[in-house]
C-alpha positions in Angstrom: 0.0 0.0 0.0 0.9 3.6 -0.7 2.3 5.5 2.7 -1.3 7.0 3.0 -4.5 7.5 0.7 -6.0 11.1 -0.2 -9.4 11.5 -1.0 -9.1 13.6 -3.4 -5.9 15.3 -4.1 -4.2 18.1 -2.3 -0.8 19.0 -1.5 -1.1 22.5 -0.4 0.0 23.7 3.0 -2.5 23.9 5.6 -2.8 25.5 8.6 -4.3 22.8 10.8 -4.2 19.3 10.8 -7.2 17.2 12.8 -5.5 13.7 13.8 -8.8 12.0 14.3 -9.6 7.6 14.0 -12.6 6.0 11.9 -14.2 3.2 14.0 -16.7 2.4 12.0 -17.2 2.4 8.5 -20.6 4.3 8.3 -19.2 6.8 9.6 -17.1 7.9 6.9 -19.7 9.5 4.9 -21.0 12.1 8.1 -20.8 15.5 7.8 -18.8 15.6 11.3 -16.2 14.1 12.6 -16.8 11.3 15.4 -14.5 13.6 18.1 -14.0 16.6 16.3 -17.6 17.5 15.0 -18.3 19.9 13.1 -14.6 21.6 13.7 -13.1 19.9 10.7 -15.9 21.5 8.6 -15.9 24.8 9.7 -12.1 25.0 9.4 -12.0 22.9 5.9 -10.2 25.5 3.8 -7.2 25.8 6.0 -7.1 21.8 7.3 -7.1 18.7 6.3 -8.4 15.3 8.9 -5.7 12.8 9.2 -7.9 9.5 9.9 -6.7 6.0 11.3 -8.5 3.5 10.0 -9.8 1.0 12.3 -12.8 -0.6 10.4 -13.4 -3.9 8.2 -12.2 -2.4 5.4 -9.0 -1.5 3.8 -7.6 2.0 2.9 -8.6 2.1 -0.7 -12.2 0.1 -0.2 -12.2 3.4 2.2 -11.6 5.7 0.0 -13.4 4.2 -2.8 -16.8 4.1 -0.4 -15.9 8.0 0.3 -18.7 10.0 -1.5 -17.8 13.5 0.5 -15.5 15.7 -1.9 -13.8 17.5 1.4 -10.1 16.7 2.0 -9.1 13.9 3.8 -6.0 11.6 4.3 -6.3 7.5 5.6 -3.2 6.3 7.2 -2.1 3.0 5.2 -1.4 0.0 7.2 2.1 -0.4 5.3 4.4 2.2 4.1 6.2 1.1 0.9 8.6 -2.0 0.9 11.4 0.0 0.9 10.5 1.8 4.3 9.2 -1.8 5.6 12.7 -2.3 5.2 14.2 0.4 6.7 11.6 -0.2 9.8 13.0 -4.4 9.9 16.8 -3.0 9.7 15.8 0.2 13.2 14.3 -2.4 14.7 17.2 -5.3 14.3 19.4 -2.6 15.3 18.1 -2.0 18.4 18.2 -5.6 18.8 21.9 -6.1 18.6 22.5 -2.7 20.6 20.4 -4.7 23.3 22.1 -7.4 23.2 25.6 -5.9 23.2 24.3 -5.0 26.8 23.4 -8.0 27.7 26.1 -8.7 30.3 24.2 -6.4 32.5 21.4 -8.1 32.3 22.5 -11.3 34.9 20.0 -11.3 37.9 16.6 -13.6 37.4 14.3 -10.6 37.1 16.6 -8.7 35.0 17.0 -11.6 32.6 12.9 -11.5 32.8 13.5 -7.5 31.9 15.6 -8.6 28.9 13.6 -11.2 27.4 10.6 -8.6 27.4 12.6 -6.1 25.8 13.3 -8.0 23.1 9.8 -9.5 22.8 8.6 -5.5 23.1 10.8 -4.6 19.8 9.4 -7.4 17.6 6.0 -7.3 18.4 3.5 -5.5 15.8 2.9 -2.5 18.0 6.5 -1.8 17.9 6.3 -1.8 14.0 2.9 0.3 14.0 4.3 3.1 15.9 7.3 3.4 13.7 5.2 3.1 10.8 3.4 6.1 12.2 6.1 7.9 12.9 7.2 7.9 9.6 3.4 8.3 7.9 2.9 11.6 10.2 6.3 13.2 9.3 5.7 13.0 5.5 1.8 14.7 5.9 4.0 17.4 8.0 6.5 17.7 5.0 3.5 18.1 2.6 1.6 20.4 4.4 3.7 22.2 6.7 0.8 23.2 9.7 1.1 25.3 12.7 -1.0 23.7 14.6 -1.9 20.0 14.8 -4.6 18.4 16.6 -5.8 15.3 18.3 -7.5 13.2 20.4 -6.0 12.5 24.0 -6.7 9.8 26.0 -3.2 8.8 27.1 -2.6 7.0 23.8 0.9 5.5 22.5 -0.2 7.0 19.2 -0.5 10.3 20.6 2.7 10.7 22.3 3.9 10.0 18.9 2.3 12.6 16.9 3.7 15.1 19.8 7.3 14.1 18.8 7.2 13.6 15.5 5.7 16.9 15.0 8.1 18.7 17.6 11.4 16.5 15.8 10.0 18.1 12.5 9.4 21.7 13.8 9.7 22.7 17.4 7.4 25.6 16.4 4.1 23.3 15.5 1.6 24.0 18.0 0.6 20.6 19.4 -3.6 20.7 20.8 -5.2 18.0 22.4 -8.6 17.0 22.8 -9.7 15.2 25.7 -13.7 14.2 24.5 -14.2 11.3 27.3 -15.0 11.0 30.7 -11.5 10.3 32.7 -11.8 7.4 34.7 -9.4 6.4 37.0 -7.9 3.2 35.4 -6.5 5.3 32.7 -2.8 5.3 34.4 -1.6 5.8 30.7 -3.1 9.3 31.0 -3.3 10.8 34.0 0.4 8.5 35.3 2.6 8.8 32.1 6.0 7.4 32.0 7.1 10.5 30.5 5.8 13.7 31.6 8.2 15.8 29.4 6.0 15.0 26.3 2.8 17.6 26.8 0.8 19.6 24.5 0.8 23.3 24.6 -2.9 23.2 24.8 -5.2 21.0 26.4 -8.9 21.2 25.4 -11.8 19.0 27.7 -14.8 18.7 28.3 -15.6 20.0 31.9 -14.1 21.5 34.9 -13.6 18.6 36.8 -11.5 16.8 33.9 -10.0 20.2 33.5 -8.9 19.5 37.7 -8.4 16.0 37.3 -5.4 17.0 34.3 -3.9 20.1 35.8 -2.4 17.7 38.4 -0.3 16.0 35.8 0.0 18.2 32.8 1.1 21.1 35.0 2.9 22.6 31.2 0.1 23.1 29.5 -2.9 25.5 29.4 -6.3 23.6 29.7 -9.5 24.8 28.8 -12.6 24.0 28.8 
């Protein structure tokens, strides 16, 4: 598959990019967007909706269902063979680096900590989020935005579009959306192994998820 699929074709620079996910197939043909609304919309000549497909159906029986004529991009599942190569050879890499260090590794559980590291490194996810890395910086080289955003709900995904976007231009203003009630099983959210990665702006949907976040994401401005 192609690194991502446009709807129609469009490689202007934009202003804003909505990083938004299609669940369901039926909702492809909606005038809003199933977390942004009508935002997209009302925004539509100076953005474009980055969507990651997670329905039955492929990127181009997507795009081919598509009847809307407004902008958008689907995020392939593969990148090119080429850049499936170059994500097999980052990934081996960090295999041998790993291993190279594996003398440090000689207590039971840190033997335990090893094996999962290397288990962590070949699994899918590991592949996906690489593969995303590399889909996201390619829509920034096309459309060069200031601002970008997303949905937040603590997310590997969405860590990723932070630094991919702040790798590829420090300047980007990075906005997330928290939609969804915050529950308090969401360690991934409100307990995030790395606190460093925050958005500028954090947009929710009440005061007491506007509370609940200022304790962690004490960088950036919240609003309801």
């Amino acid at each position: 598959e192609k690194n991502y699929f446009y709807s129609i074709s469009n490689n202007k620079k934009k202003d804003i990019i909505f990083f938004s996910h299609l669940v369901n197939s039926g909702h492809l043909n909606k005038n809003k967007d199933f977390y942004f609304g009508n935002l997209p919309k009302l925004l539509e000549k100076n953005s474009i909706t980055v969507l990651n497909n997670g329905t039955e159906l492929t990127n181009f029986q997507l795009i081919k269902k598509y009847k809307n004529k407004k902008s958008i991009i689907v995020l392939s599942k593969y990148v090119g063979f080429l850049n499936e190569l170059i994500i097999l050879r980052l990934v081996l890499c960090n295999i041998v680096k790993l291993f190279t260090q594996k003398k440090n590794f000689k207590s039971k559980e840190k033997i335990i900590t090893f094996k999962n590291l290397i288990l962590n490194l070949l699994s899918q996810s590991t592949f996906k989020n690489i593969r995303l890395s590399l889909q996201i910086k390619k829509i920034l080289q096309v459309h060069s935005p200031r601002k970008i955003l997303f949905t937040f709900e603590g997310h590997c995904f969405e860590k990723i579009i932070i630094n991919t976007a702040k790798s590829f231009n420090k300047n980007i203003e990075c906005i997330a959306y928290q939609h969804s009630v915050i529950f308090p099983n969401q360690p991934s959210l409100l307990n995030p192994n790395d606190v460093s990665i925050q958005p500028e702006k954090i947009l929710t949907s009440g005061l007491k998820g506007k509370n609940i976040l200022k304790k962690t994401y004490n960088k950036s401005k919240i609003y309801i």
